[in-house]
Every structure is written in structure tokens, then in C-alpha cells.
N, C-alpha and C positions, 0 to 999 in steps of 0.2 A: 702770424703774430703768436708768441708762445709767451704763457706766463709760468711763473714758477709758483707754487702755494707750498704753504709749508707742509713740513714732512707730519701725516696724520700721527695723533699718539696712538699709541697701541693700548690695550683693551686695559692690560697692566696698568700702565702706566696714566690711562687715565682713572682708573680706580683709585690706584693711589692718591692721585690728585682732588679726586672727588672726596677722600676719606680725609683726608688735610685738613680742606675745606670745612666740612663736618667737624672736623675738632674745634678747629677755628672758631665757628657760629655756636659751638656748645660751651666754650671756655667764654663768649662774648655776653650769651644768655645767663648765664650763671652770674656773671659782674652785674649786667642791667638789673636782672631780682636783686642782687643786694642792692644795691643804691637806689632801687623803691621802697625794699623794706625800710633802707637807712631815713627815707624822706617821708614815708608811714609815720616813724618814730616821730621826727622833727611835726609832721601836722599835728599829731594828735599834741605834743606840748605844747605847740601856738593855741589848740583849738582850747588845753585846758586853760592857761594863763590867759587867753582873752572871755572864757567864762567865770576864773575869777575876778577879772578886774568888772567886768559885768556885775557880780554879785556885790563887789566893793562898792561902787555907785550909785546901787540899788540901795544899800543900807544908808549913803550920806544923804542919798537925795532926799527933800522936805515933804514930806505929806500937807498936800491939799487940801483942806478944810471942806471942798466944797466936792460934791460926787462926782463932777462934770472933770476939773481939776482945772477950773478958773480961779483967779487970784481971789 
């Protein structure tokens, strides 16, 4: 029984391919940091707008008469 496997690459050419690769994951790394940074940006305006409207609520809502803050 004889099998045929493919023709090994050579030391070149798999440098090459290895260096490729490496570009590939380094141009990939580079986009993923932006698009956290870009999503950093967007948390931090959700977290500010939902501490204003926190503060908004804060100033309508009725003071309690009583310390406990039963009616």
C-alpha cells in the first residue's frame, strides 16, 4: 500500500507563510483594540447619562417627612 503526502514546504517557504500569518493576527489585533476602545467611549456615555438621569430623579423624588421614609 503506498500513500502519497504532500510535498513538505521548505524552511523558506514556510517562513514565509509563518510571517503572513503574523501580519495577518497583527493587522487583526490592532482592529479588535480599536473597536474596545471605540466601546470604552460608548460605556463610559451610557454610564454618564444613566448617572444623570439618576441625579434627575433624585432631585423630583418627594422627601419623607418621617426618618424611616414611611408615608
Amino acid at each position: 500500500m503506498t500513500t502519497t503526502s504532500p510535498t513538505p514546504l521548505s524552511v523558506a517557504d514556510l517562513a514565509r507563510s509563518l510571517a503572513a500569518e503574523a501580519v495577518s493576527l497583527t493587522a487583526r489585533i490592532s482592529e479588535l483594540r480599536g473597536t474596545l476602545a471605540r466601546l470604552d467611549v460608548q460605556m463610559q456615555s451610557v454610564s454618564d447619562a444613566l448617572k444623570q438621569l439618576r441625579a434627575a430623579e433624585a432631585e423630583k423624588a418627594p422627601v419623607s417627612p418621617h426618618p424611616c421614609g414611611a408615608p
